[in-house]
C-alpha atoms as a printed R data frame, in Angstrom:
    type eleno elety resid chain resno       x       y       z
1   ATOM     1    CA   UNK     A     1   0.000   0.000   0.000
2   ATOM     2    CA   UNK     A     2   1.013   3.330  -0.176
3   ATOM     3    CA   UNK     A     3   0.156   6.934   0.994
4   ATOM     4    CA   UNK     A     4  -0.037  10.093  -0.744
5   ATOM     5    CA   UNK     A     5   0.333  12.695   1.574
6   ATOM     6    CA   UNK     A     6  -0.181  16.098   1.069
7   ATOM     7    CA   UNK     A     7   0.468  19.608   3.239
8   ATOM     8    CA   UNK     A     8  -1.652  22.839   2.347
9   ATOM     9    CA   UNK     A     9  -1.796  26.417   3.609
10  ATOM    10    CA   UNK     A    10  -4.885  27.945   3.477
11  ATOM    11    CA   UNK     A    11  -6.498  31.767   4.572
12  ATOM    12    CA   UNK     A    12  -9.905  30.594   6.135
13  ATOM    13    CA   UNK     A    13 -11.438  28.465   8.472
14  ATOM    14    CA   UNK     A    14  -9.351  24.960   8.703
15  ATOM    15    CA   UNK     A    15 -12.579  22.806  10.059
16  ATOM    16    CA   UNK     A    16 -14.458  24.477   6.988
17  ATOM    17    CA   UNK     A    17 -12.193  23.319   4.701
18  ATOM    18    CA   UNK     A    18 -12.079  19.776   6.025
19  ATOM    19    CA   UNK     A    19 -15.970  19.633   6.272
20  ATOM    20    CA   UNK     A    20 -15.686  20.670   2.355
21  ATOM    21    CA   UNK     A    21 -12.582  17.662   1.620
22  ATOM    22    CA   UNK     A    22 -14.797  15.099   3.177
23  ATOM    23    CA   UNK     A    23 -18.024  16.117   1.417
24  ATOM    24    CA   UNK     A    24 -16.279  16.437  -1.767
25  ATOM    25    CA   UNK     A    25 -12.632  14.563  -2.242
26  ATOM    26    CA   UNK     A    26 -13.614  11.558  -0.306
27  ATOM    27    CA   UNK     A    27 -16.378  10.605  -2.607
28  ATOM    28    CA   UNK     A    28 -13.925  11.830  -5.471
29  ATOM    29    CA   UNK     A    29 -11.073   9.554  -3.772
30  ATOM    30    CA   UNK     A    30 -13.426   6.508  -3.032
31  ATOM    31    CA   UNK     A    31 -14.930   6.691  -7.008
32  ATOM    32    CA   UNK     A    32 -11.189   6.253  -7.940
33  ATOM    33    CA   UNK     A    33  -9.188   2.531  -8.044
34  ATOM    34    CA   UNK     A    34  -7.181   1.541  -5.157
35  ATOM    35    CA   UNK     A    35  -8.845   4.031  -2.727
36  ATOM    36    CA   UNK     A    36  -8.363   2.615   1.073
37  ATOM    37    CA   UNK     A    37  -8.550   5.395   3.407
38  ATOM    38    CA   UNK     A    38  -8.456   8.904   3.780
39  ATOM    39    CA   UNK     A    39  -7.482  11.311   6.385
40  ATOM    40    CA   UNK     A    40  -7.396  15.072   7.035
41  ATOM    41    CA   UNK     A    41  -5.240  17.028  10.277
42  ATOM    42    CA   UNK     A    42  -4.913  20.288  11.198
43  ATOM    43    CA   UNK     A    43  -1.567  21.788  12.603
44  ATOM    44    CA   UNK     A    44  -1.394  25.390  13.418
45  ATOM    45    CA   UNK     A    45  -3.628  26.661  10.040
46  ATOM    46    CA   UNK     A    46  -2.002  24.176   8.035
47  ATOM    47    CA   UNK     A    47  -4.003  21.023   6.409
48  ATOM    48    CA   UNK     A    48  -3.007  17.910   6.213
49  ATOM    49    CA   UNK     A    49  -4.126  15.097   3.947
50  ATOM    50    CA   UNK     A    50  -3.318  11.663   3.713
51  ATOM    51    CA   UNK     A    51  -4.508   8.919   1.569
52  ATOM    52    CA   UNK     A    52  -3.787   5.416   1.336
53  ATOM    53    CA   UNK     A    53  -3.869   3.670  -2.016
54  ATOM    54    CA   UNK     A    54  -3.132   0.012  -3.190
55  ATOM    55    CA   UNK     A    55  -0.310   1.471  -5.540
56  ATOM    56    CA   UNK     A    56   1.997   3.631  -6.202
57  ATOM    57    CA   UNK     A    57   0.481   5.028  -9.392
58  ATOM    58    CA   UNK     A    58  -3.245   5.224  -7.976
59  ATOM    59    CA   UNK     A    59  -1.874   7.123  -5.700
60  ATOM    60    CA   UNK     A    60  -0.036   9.601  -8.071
61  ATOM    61    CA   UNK     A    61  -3.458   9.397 -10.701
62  ATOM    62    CA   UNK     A    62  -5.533  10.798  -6.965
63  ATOM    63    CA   UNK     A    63  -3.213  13.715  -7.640
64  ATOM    64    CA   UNK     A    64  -4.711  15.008 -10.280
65  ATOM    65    CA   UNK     A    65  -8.053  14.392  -9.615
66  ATOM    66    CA   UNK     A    66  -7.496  16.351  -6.269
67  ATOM    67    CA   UNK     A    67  -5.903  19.028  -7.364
68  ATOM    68    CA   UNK     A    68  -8.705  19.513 -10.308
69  ATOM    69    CA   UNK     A    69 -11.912  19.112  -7.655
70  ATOM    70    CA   UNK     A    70  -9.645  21.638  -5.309
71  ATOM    71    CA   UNK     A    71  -8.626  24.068  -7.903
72  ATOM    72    CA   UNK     A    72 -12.457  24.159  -8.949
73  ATOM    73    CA   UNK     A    73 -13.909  23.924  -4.711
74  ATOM    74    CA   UNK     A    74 -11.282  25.197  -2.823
75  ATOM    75    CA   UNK     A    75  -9.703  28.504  -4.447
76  ATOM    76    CA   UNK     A    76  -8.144  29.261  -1.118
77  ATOM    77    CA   UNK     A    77  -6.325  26.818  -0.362
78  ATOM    78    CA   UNK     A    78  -2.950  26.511  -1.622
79  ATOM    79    CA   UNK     A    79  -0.810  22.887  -2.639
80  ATOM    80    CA   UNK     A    80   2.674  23.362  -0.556
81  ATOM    81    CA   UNK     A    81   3.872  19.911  -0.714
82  ATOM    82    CA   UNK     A    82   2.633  16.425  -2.280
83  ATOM    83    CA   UNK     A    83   4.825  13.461  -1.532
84  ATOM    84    CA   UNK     A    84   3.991   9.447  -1.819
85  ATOM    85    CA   UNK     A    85   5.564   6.638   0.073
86  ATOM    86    CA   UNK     A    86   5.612   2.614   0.695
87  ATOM    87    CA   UNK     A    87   3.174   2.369   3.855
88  ATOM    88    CA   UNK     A    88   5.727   0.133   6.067
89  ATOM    89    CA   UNK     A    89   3.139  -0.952   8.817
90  ATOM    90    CA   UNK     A    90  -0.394   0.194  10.148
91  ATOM    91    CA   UNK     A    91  -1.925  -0.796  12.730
92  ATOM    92    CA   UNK     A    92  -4.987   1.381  11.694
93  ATOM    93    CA   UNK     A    93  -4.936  -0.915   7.941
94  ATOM    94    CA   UNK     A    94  -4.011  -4.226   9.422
95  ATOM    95    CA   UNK     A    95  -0.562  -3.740   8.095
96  ATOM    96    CA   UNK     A    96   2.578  -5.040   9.249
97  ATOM    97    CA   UNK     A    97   6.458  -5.882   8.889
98  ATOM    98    CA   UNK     A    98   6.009  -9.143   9.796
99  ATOM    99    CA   UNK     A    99   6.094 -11.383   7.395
100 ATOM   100    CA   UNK     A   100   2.735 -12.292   6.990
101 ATOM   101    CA   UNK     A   101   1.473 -10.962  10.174
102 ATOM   102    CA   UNK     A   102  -1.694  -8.670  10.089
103 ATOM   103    CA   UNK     A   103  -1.717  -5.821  12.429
């Protein structure tokens, strides 16, 4: 599995904006191959957003899709960093680095 996990700044309300993400880019996200799970934070003003995909390149095609819903939804709101990575163990998806071994 693996995680795309995004940071973004933003000029309004943080819990708005996450109220928005989960009534529009989750149903985006979970309408999209690979989908698992889906996550938003705040820290200090700042969002962040992580998603969990089956592969690498679902991941990387959520990208786009994102950043088109946002760019159309979410005008202020601003992409500062997108990154992707191996999801190494989970105990939220039942992942581990056991061999075998289910969280």
């Amino acid at each position: 599995m693996f995680a795309r996990m995004v940071r973004y700044s933003t000029t309004s309300d943080v819990r708005d904006q996450a109220q928005r993400a989960e009534e529009g880019v989750l149903p985006l996200f979970e309408s999209l191959p690979g989908f698992k799970a889906y996550s938003v934070a705040d820290s200090d003003g700042e969002i962040f957003s992580m998603s969990v995909w089956e592969t690498r390149e679902q991941a990387e095609a959520a990208s786009a899709s994102a950043a088109e819903w946002v760019a159309e939804n979410m005008p202020e709101i601003t992409l500062e960093e997108a990154r992707y990575g191996e999801i190494l163990f989970s105990t939220l998806l039942g992942v581990s680095t056991k061999t075998g071994a289910t969280v």
